[in-house]
Structures are given as structure tokens and as C-alpha cells.
C-alpha positions in Angstrom: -78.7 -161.0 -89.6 -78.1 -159.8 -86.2 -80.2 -157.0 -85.2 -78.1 -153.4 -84.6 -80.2 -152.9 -81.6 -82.7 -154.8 -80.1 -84.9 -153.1 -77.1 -86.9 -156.1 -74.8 -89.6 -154.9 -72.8 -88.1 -151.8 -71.5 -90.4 -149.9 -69.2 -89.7 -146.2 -67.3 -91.9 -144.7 -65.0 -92.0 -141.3 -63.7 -94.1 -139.6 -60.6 -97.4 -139.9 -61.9 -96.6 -141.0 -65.0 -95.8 -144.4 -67.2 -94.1 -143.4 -70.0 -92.6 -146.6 -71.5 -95.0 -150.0 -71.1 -93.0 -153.3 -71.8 -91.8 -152.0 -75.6 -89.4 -153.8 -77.6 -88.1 -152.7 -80.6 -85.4 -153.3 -83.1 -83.3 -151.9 -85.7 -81.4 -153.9 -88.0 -77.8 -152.2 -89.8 -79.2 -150.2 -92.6 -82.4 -150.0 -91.5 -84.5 -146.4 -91.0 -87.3 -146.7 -88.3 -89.1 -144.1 -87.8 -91.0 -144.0 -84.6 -94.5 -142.2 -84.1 -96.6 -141.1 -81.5 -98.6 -138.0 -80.3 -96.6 -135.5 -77.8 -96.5 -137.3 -74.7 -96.4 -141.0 -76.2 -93.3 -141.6 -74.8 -90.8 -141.7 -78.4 -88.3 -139.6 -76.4 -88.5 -141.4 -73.3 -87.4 -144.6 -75.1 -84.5 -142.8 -77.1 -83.3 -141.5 -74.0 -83.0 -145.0 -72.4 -81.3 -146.2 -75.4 -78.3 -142.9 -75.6 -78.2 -143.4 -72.0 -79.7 -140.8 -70.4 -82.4 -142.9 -68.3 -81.8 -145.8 -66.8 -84.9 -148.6 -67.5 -86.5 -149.4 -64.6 -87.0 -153.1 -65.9 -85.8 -154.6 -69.6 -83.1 -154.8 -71.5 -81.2 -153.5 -74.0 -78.8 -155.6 -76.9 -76.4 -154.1 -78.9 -74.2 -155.2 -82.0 -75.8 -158.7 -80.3 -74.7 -158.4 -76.5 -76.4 -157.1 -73.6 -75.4 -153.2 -72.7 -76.3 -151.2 -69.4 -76.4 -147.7 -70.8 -75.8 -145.4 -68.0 -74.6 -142.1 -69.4 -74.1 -140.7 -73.4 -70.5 -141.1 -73.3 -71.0 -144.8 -72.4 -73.3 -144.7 -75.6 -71.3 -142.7 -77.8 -68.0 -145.6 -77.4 -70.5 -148.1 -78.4 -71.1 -146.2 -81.1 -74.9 -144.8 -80.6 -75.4 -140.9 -81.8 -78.5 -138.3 -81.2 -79.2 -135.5 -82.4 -81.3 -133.2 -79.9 -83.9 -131.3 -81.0 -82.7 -128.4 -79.8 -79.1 -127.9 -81.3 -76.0 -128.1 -78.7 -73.2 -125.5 -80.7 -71.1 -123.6 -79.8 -71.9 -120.4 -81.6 -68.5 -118.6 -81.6 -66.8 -121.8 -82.4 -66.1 -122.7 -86.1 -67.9 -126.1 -87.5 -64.6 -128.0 -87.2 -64.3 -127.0 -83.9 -68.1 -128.1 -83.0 -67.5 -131.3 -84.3 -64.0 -132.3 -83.1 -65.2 -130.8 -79.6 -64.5 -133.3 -76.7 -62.7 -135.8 -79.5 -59.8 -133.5 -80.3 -57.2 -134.8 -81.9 -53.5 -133.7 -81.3 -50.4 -132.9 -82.6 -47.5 -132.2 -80.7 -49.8 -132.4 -77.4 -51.8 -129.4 -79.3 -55.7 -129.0 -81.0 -54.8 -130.1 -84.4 -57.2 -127.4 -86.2 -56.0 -128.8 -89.8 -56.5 -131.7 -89.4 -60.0 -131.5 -87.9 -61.0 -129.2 -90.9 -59.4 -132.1 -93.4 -61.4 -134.9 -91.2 -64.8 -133.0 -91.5 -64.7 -132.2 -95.2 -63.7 -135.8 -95.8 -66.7 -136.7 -93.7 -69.2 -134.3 -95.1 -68.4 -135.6 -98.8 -69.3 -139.2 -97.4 -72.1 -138.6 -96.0 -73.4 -135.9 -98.6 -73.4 -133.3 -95.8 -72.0 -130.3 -97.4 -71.1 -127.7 -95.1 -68.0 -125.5 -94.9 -65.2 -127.0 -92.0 -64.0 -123.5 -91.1 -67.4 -121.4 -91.0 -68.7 -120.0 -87.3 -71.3 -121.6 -86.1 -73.6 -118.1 -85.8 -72.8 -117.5 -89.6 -74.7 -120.5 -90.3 -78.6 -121.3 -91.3 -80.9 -123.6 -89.5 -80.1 -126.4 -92.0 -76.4 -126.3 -91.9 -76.1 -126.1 -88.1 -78.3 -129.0 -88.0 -75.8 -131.0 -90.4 -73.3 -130.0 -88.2 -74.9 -131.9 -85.3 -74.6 -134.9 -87.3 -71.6 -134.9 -88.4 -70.7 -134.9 -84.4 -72.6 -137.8 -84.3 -70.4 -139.5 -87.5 -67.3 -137.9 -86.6 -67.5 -140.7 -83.2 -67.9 -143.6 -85.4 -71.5 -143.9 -84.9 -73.8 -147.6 -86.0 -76.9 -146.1 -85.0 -78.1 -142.6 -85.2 -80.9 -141.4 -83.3 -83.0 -138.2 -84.9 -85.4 -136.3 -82.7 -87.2 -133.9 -85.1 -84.4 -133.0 -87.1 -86.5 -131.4 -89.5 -88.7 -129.2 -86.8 -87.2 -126.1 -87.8 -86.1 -127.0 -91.7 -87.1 -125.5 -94.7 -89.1 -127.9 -97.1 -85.9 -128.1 -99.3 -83.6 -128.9 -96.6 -86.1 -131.2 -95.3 -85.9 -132.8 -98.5 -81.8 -133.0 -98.6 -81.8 -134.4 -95.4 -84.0 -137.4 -96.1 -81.8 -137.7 -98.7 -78.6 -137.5 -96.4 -80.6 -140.3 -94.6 -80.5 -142.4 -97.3 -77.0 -142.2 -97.5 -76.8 -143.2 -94.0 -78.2 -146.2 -94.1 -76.5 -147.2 -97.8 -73.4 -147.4 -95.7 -74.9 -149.7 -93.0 -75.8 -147.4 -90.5 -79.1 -147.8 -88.6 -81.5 -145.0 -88.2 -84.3 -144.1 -85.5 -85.9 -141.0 -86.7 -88.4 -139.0 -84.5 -90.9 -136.9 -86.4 -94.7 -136.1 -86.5 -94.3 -135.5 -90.4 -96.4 -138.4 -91.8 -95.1 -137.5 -95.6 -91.3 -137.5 -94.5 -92.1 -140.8 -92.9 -93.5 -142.4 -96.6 -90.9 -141.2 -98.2 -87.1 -142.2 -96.3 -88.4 -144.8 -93.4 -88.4 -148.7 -94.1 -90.3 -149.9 -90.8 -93.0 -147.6 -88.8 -93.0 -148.0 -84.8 -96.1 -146.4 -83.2 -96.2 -145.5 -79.3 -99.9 -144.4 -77.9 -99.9 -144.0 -74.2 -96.3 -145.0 -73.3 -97.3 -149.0 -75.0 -96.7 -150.0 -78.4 -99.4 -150.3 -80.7 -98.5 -151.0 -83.7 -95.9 -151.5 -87.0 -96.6 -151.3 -90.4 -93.9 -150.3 -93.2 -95.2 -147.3 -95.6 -95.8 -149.8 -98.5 -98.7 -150.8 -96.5 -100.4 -147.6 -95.3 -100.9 -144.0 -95.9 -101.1 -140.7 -94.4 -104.0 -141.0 -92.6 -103.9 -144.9 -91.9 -100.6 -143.4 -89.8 -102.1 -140.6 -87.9 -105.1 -143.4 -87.0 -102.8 -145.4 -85.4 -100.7 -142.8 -83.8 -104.2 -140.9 -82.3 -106.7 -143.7 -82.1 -109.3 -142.2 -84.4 -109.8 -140.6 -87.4 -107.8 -137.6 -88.2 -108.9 -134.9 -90.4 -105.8 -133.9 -92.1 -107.5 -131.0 -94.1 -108.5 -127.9 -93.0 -111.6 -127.5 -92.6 -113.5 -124.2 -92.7 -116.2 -121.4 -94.0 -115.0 -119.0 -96.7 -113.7 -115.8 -94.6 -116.6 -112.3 -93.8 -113.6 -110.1 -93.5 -114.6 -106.7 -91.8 -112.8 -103.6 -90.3 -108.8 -103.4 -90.8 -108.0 -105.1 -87.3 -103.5 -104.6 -87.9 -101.9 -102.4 -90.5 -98.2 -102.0 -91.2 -96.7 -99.4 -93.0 -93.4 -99.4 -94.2 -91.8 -100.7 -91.6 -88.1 -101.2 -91.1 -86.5 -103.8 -88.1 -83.0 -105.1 -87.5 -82.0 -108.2 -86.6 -79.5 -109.5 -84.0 -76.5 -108.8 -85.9 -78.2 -104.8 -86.6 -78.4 -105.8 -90.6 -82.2 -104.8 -91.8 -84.2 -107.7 -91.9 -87.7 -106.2 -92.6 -87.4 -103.9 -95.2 -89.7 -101.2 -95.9 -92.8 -104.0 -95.5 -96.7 -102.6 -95.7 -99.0 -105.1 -94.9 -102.6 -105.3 -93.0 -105.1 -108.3 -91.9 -108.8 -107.1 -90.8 -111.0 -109.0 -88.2 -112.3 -112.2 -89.4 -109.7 -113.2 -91.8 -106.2 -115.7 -91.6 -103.2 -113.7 -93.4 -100.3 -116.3 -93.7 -97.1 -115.0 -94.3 -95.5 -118.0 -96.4 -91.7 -117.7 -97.3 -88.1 -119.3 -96.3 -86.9 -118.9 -92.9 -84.7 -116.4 -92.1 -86.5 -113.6 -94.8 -87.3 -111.4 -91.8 -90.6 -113.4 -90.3 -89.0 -113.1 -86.9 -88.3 -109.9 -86.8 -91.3 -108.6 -88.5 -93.5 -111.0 -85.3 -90.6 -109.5 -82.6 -91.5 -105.6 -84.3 -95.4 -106.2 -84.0 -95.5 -107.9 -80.3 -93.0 -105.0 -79.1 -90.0 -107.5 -78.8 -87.9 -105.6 -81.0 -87.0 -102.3 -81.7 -88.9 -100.5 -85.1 -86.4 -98.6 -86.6 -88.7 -96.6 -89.3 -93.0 -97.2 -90.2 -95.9 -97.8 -88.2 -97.8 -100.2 -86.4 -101.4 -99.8 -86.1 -103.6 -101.7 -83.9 -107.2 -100.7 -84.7 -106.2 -97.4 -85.6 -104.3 -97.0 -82.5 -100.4 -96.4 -83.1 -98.1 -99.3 -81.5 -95.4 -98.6 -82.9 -93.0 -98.1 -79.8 -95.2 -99.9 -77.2 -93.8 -102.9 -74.8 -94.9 -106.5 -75.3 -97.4 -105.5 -72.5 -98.7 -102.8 -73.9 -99.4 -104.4 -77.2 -100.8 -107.1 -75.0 -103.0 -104.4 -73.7 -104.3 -103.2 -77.1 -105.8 -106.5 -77.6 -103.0 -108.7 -79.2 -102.5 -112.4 -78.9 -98.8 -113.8 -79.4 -97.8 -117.8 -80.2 -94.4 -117.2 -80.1 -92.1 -119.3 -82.7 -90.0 -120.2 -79.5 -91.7 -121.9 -77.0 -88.7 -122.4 -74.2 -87.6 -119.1 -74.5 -90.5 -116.8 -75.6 -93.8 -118.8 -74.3 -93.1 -120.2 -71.1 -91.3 -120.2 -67.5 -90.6 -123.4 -67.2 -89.8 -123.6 -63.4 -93.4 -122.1 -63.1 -96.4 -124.2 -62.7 -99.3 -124.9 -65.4 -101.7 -122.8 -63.9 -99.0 -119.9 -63.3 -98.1 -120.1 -67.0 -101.4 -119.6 -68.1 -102.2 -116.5 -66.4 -98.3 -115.0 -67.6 -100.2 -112.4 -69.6 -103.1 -111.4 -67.3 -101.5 -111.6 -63.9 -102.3 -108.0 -62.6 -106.1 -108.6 -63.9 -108.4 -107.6 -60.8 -109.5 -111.6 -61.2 -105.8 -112.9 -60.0 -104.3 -110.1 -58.3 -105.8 -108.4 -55.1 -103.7 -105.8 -54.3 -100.5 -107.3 -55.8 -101.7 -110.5 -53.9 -101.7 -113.6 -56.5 -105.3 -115.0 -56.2 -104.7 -118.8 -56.5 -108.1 -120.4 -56.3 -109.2 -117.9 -59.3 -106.3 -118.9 -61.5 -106.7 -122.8 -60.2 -109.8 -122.7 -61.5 -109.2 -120.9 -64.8 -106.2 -123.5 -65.4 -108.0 -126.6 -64.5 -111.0 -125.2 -67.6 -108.3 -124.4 -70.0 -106.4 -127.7 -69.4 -109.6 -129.4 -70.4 -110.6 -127.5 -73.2 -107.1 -127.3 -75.1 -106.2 -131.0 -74.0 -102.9 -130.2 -72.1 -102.7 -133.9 -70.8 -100.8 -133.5 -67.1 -100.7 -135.3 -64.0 -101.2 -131.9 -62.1 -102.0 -128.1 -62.9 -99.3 -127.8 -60.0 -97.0 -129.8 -62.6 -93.8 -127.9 -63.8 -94.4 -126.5 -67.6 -90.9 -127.2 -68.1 -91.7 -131.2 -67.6 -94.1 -131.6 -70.4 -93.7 -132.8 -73.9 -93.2 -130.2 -76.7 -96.7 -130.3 -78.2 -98.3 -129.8 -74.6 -96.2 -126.8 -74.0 -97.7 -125.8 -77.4 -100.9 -126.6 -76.2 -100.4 -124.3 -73.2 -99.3 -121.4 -74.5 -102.3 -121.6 -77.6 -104.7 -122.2 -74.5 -103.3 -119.2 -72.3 -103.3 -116.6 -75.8 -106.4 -118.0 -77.1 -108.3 -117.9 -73.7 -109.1 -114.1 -73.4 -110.5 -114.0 -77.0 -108.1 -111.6 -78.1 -108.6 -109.1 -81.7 -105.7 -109.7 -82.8 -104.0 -113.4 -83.1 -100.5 -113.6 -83.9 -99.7 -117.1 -84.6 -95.6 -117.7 -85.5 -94.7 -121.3 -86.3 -97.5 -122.6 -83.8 -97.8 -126.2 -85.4 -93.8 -126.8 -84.9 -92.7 -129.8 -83.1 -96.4 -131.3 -82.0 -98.3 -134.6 -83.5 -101.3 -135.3 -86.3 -103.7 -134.6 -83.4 -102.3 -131.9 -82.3 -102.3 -130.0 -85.4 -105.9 -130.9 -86.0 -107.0 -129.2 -82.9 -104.6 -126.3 -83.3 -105.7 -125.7 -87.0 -109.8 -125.6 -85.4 -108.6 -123.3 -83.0 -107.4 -120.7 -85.1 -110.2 -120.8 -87.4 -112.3 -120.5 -84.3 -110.7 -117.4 -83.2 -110.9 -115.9 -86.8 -114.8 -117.2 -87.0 -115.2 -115.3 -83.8 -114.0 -112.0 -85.3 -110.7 -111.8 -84.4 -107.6 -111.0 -87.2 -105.0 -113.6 -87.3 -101.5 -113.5 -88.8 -99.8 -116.8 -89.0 -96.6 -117.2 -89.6 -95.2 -120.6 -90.4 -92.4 -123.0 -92.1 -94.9 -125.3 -93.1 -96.0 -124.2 -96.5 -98.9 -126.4 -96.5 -100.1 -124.9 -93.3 -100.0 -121.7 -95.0 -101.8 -123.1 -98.1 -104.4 -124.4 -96.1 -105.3 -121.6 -92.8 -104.7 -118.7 -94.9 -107.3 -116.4 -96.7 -104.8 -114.7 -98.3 -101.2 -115.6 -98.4 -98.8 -112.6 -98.2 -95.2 -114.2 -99.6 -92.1 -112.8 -98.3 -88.8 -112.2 -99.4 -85.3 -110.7 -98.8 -87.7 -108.6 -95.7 -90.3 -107.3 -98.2 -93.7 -109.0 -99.0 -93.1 -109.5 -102.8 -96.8 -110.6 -103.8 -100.6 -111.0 -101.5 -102.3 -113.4 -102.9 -106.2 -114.9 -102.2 -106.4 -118.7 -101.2 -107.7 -119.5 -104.6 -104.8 -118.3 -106.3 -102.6 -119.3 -104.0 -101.3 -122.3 -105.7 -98.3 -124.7 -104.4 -96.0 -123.8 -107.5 -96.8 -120.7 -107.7 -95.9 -120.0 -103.8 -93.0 -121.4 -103.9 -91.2 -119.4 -107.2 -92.5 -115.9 -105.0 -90.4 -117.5 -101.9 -87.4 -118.3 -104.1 -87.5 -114.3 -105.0 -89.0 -115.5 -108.7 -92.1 -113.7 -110.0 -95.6 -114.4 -111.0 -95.1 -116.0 -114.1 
């Protein structure tokens, strides 16, 4: 059988940087690889090269058997190569018909057919198992149906190969679920899959062959017959992984944050938290567990003095921050991981070393008389780049250049640095590799070990399950049950997040 696509020796470098090696890879018709690596590996490098947004500095690249110079996504798309970004690429305003038929119209009568888009898409999305109404607007829609949307663009171009880069970073765990079932379908009807995640039991479950980048080379292939969780991670970190938390049972003290009946609106001015009490006290991890979109971000935006309160209090050690600015809160002793990294965490035309001093700037330390102090905040980056493992060429380097899990990296180092009281942790695992998380998880636990409170918010109900002291479960904006990590169990989490009950 000739091989879909068949990468030789492919390398790319970039200043300071060699982020593909000589790899060659293939992918046969039908076939779901899924492709591995820590943050900075160079897994996204290589899919870039292959959709035709890099050019290789030396290899080649086969496709359908004949040698191809990809040179822009267009060129890729006619071929009949699709990706879907991490980061979706909608039109909001625009209906899902409209997203998809975008730049591929088709006319009647020298006019945007919208009927028969509409007809083309349902007939697609009953293929494919995508279900997903044609004539819905885009900003009407959840995470998990925009994110079908982006792949029925993909199908809607006749696409062989479809290239996934996280597509289930910001999923629930049951649309996770229907998607690697959607996957399945894919490759039932010959079309070949590369398939970007750090989510080793996704992998075991949908993939056929496992690709693992370390350090820009390939180092390895297995198939998930042949390994587990943790033989993955091994070969994706070169060591050992702990995968389980590990920690002390919790010496909870004074009440650090309490909330009292508070009331937010979200973007659309519909009440998102509704009338929630809730309070975490130094030395212990609250996680808020519960499906996206049940008023987490809101609730994190209300706290951090992102969002307007419209009714209740917020009371940091006593002291009422209920109307103060993100600075302010800052001020009162707060630590924020913000669930959006690009637009909430960082500036990413600034430097490293700018970005981690975003939230002490004015401090006496870096500021003389409005004067930025560089050699203080040189040195306090090139510390914190150590310790948290941001791996850079430069602390001069742009924050915008690095991989996902090293901006994560940055903003836990910058938050975490000043050992704050109060550690607000929203989705801070999202997006960022095996290692990664292992180092993230110990760092939380640190802070709480070290007396601080931490709420952490997160789509990953097994990071919940597995930080948390208590779990606070959340629903339709209210917290519908707190429950202690002992009797906090899987089954029973999930019912409260559905809006069941107890029993």
C-alpha cells in the first residue's frame, strides 16, 4: 500500500533553535498517528511543514506517492491536507454553514448559495458523525461544537489527511470522548489522521501507531498494544514520570477567601454565577470540578476583579474585594493562572523577563522612580527560568515565540514567585505535556504546603480528583455539593456535574 504521506528526513531550524532533526514519518490511508512530545519537542513544527506553513530547510515530503513542495495552506488544502488549529479560526457572527463554506463558496446565479451550503454541511456532518446544526451562529455555540465545525472545514475541501493539534485542549471529557469516536469514523472511510495531544489515555484508546519527538529528533514508535501510560510519558520525557499526585493530607487553618452569595454576568449579561457561597482557607486545594461553561469563568473573572460583581461579597482575609481592580486584588495578596494564556497571562511582544515582573512592575525592586530597573528583573528572570524550567534560548526571547506549555510555565513561575496567600489556579494544566503537569501539580501543592489557599479550577476531572482536598461541584452557576477528597469519588462527581444528586 502506498503510504498517504511519507515525511524523509525533514529538518527546520530557527535562530537559536533546532526544532526538527532528520525525522521521517508516515501515515498510511486509514491510519491514526498520534504524535508525542513535551512542549517544545517540535510536533508542531513538523505539522506546519507538512500544511505548508514552513518551508524545510532540507528533506522531503511525498504525498498520495509523489514528491510535493508545500509552500503555503492553500497549496495544501488542493492536495487535500486539513488542520485544525488549536486555537479555533470562526467567524463568530457568521452561521456554521457560512464558517465552513467560507473561501469555497459555491454559487448560483453568480450568488452565495446559502441552501445549498446548509444542505452540503448536514449531509457532511451525518457522514462523518459530526452533528451540529448548519444554520446556528457560531457565538451560540459550545466549545465542542465550534470545534466540529473546524473540521468539517477541513472535510468540506475533500481532505486525505487531517491534521489535529490538541483538539481536545479545551473539551469536556464527554466530548472528548465523541470526538475520538468521530476519529474513528474518519479513518473507517480512508482518511489518514495525525493527532497532536499530551493526553496519554486518548492516545490508548483512538491511535494505531505512536510517533514520539524529544528535543526536535525522533526517538521512538510503539503502537498502544505494546505500552502504557507511563511507558509513553517515559519515552516522551526521558525518565520516569510520576503520573499521581503526590502529597501530605492537608493542616487547613484560617479562612484565606470567602464568597458569599455572589451574582456575575457573562458576556452576553445572562447570570452565569448564581447566588454561589463558597470559601478555601490557607493550606488547603478547593477544586471546583464541573462542565465548562457552568459559570467557572466568570466566578475566576469576579474574584481576580476582571468582571463586574453584580450582587455578594468577596472577602480576602476578611478584607472586602468585592469591587477592587485586578491590581488591587493583586495587592491583597492574590495569585491568578488565568484559563487564557494569549489573552489573559502574557504580552507576547514583551520579553521573558518583562512578562515575569507584569504583576510587580512598580515594586521599589524594578522601578526607581518610574525607571524600569533591568539588571534586578534580569536577574529575577534568569532564577525563575531555572527553577520553573521555561526552556529558551534567551530571557530577551519574545514570550509570544515559545510553545504552549512554556508560556504555561511562565505565567505559573511569575504568579507563584512572590509566594502569594491566595492561589487561583483556572485550567493551569491545559495544553502542556506529562512533564509538565508533573511539575505543575508539585508546584501547587508546594504553595498550599507553604500556607497559601488555592482554588483550582480545571476541565480535567482527574486533576480535580487528584489536587483537591475538597471538591466543590458546580452547576447551572451554583455549587450544588462540597465534598472531601475521600468521598469525592469519579461516579459520584460526575452525576453532581450532570445536575444529578447524591444518590
Amino acid at each position: 500500500m502506498t503510504a498517504l504521506l511519507e515525511v524523509r528526513s525533514v529538518s527546520k531550524q530557527f535562530p537559536g533553535v533546532l526544532a526538527n532533526d532528520n525525522i521521517s514519518l508516515t501515515v498510511n490511508p486509514g491510519e491514526i498517528v498520534a504524535l508525542l512530545g513535551e512542549n517544545g519537542a517540535g510536533k508542531s513544527t513538523l505539522v506546519k511543514m507538512i500544511y505548508g506553513l514552513y518551508p524545510p530547510d532540507s528533506g522531503e515530503i511525498y504525498f498520495d506517492g509523489k514528491k510535493v513542495e508545500i509552500q503555503s495552506p492553500k497549496q495544501a488544502i488542493d492536495l487535500g491536507i486539513g488542520m485544525v488549529h488549536q486555537h479555533f479560526q470562526l467567524v463568530p457572527v457568521f452561521s456554521v454553514a457560512e464558517n465552513v463554506a467560507l473561501g469555497a463558496e459555491k454559487k448560483h446565479l453568480g450568488l452565495y448559495d446559502s441552501r445549498q451550503a446548509e444542505n452540503d454541511v448536514a449531509k457532511l456532518s451525518e457522514k462523518y458523525g459530526l452533528v451540529v446544526d448548519p444554520s446556528a451562529k457560531i457565538e451560540d455555540l459550545p466549545v465542542g461544537t465550534q470545534q466540529r465545525v473546524e473540521i468539517l472545514k477541513v472535510l468540506y475541501r475533500d481532505a486525505k489527511l487531517l491534521i489535529l493539534d490538541e483538539p481536545t485542549a479545551v473539551l469536556t471529557p464527554q466530548e472528548t470522548d465523541e470526538l475520538l469516536e468521530v476519529m474513528r469514523g474518519f479513518a473507517k472511510q480512508g482518511v489518514g489522521v495525525i493527532f497532536i495531544t499530551h493526553k496519554l489515555r486518548e492516545v490508548l484508546a483512538v491511535a494505531d501507531r505512536v510517533v514520539v519527538l524529544r528535543n526536535g529528533k525522533l526517538v521512538g514508535e510503539t503502537k498502544p498494544s505494546q505500552t502504557d501510560q507511563s511507558g509513553l510519558a517515559q519515552m516522551m520525557v526521558g525518565r520516569p514520570v510520576v503520573l499521581d499526585v503526590k502529597k501530605e493530607p492537608a493542616q487547613p487553618k484560617a479562612e484565606v477567601l470567602k464568597i458569599e452569595n455572589l451574582v456575575v454576568k457573562d458576556d452576553r449579561n445572562l447570570v452565569s454565577v448564581n447566588n454561589l457561597s463558597l470559601s478555601v482557607r490557607a493550606g488547603e486545594i478547593v477544586g471546583i470540578a464541573g462542565v465548562e461553561g457552568n459559570g467557572q469563568r466568570e466566578l475566576v473573572q469576579g474574584i481576580t476583579g476582571l468582571r463586574k460583581i453584580e450582587s455578594g461579597k468577596v472577602l480576602i482575609n476578611n478584607k472586602d474585594a468585592t469591587d477592587a481592580s485586578p491590581h488591587q486584588v493583586h495587592e491583597m495578596g492574590v495569585a491568578h493562572v488565568p484559563e487564557d494564556r494569549e489573552r489573559d497571562g502574557l504580552v507576547a511582544s514583551y520579553s521573558i523577563a518583562d512578562n515575569l515582573v507584569l504583576n510587580r512592575f512598580d515594586e521599589a525592586e524594578f522601578s526607581r522612580r518610574g525607571v524600569r530597573q533591568s539588571g534586578p528583573i534580569k536577574k529575577l528572570a534568569g532564577s525563575l527560568v531555572d527553577k520553573f524550567d521555561v526552556r529558551t534560548p534567551s530571557i530577551e526571547t519574545r514570550a509570544g515565540s515559545l510553545s504552549g506549555g512554556n508560556k504555561q510555565k511562565l505565567v505559573i513561575a511569575r504568579e507563584l514567585a512572590w509566594e502569594p496567600e491566595l492561589l487561583i489556579a483556572a485550567q493551569p494544566t491545559r495544553g502542556v505535556d506529562v512533564g509538565s503537569i508533573e511539575f505543575i501539580h508539585n508546584q501547587i501543592v508546594q504553595a498550599r504546603d507553604n500556607g497559601a489557599a488555592v482554588l483550582l479550577v480545571s476541565a480535567e476531572l482527574d486533576e480535580v480528583l487528584g489536587l483537591a482536598d475538597r471538591v466543590a461541584v458546580i452547576y447551572a452557576g451554583k455549587i450544588v455539593a462540597v465534598l472531601d477528597q475521600k468521598d469525592a469519588e469519579r461516579n459520584k462527581v460526575g452525576r453532581l456535574m450532570a445536575g444529578g444528586d447524591l444518590n
